[in-house]
C-alpha positions as CSV (number, residue, x, y, z in Angstrom):
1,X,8.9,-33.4,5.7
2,X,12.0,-31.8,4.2
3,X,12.5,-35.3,2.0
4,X,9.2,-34.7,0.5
5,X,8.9,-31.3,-0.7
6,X,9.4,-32.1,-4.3
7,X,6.5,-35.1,-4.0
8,X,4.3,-32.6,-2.2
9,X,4.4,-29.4,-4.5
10,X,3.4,-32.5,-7.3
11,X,0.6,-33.1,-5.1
12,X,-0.7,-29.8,-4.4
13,X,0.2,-29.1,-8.1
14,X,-2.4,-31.6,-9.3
15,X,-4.8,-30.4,-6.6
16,X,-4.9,-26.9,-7.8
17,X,-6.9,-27.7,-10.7
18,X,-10.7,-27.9,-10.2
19,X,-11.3,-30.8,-12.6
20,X,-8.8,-32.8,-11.0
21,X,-9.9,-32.7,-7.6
22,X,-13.3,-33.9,-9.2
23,X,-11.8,-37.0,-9.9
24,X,-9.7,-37.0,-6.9
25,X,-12.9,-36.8,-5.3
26,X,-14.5,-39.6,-7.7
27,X,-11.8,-42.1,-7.4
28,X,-12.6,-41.8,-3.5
29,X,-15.4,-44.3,-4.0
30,X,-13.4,-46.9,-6.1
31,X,-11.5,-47.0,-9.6
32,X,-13.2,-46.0,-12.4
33,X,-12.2,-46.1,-16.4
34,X,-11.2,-42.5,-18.1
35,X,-14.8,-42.7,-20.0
36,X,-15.9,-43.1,-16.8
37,X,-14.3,-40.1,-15.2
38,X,-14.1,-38.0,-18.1
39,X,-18.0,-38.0,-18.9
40,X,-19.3,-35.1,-16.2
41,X,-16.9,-32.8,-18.0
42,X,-17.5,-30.8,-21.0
43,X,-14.1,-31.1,-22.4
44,X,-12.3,-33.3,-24.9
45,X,-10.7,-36.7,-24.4
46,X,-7.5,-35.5,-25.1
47,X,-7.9,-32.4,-22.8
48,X,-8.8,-34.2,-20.0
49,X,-6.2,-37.0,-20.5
50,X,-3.6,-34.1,-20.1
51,X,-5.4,-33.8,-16.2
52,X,-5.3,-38.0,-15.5
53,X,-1.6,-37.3,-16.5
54,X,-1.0,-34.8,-14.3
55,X,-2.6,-36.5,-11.6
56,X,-0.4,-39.8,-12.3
57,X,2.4,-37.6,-12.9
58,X,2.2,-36.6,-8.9
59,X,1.4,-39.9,-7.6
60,X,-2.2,-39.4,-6.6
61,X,-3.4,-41.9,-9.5
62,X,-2.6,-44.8,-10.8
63,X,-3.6,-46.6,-13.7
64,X,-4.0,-49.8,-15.5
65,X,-4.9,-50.7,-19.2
66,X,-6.7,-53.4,-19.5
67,X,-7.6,-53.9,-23.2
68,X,-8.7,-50.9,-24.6
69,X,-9.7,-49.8,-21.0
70,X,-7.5,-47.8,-18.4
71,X,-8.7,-47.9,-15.4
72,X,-7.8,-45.2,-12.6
73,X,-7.1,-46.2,-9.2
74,X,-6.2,-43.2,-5.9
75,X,-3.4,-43.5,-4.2
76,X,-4.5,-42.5,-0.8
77,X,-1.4,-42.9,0.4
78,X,-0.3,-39.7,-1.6
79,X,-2.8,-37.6,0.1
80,X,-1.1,-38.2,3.8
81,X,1.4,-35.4,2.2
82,X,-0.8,-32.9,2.1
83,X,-2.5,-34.0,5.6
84,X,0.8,-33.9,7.5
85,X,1.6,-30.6,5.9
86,X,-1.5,-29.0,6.9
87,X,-1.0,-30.9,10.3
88,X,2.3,-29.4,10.8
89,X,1.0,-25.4,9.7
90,X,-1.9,-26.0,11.7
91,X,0.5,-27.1,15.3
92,X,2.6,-23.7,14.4
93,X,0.0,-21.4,14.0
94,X,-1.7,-22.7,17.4
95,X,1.2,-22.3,18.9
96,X,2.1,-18.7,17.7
97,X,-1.4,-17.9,18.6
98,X,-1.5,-19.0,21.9
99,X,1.8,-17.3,22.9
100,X,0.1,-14.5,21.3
101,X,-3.1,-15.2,23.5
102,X,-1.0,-15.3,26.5
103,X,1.0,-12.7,26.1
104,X,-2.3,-10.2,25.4
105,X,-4.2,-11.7,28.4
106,X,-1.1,-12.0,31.1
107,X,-1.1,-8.9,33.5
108,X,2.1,-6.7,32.5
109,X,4.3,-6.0,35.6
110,X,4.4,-2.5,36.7
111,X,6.9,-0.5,38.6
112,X,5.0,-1.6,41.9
113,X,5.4,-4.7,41.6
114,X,9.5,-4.5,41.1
């Protein structure tokens, strides 16, 4: 995990952004051009090139001109970083918890029982 902490503060970077996890979200059904993408939002081209960018920047995109066409593609594969992250807060939290748990619900010993 320690390897990827540069990759993954790009990741969550690029997810921190509203309009980018739109068309993180999008691209989960299959590639799409940047008209394509760009038309639900109320921006301008060149606005909302600056987010494909930043999303290609961070690995989570990938794209491909074709003509006058770019087409975005997700890199799923990207996304894993953010899964095992959450994976591995998630195990240490449990576990603080549950020693927490136990250490609330365990009868104390008393002087009676020494």
């Amino acid at each position: 995990m320690a390897n990827h902490t540069a990759e993954l503060d790009a990741v969550l970077t690029a997810l921190g952004d509203p309009t980018r996890r739109a068309v993180v979200r999008r691209l989960g059904a299959g590639p799409a051009s940047v008209g394509e993408l760009a038309a639900p939002f109320p921006i301008a081209l060149p606005t909302f090139l600056k987010h494909v960018r930043s999303l290609e920047s961070s690995g989570l995109i990938r794209t491909a001109k074709v003509g006058r066409v770019r087409t975005c593609t997700l890199h799923r594969e990207r996304l894993d970083l953010v899964q095992d992250w959450l994976d591995d807060q998630r195990h240490l939290w449990e576990s603080r918890t549950d020693r927490l748990e136990q250490l609330v619900t365990s009868p104390t010993p008393t002087e009676e029982d020494s």
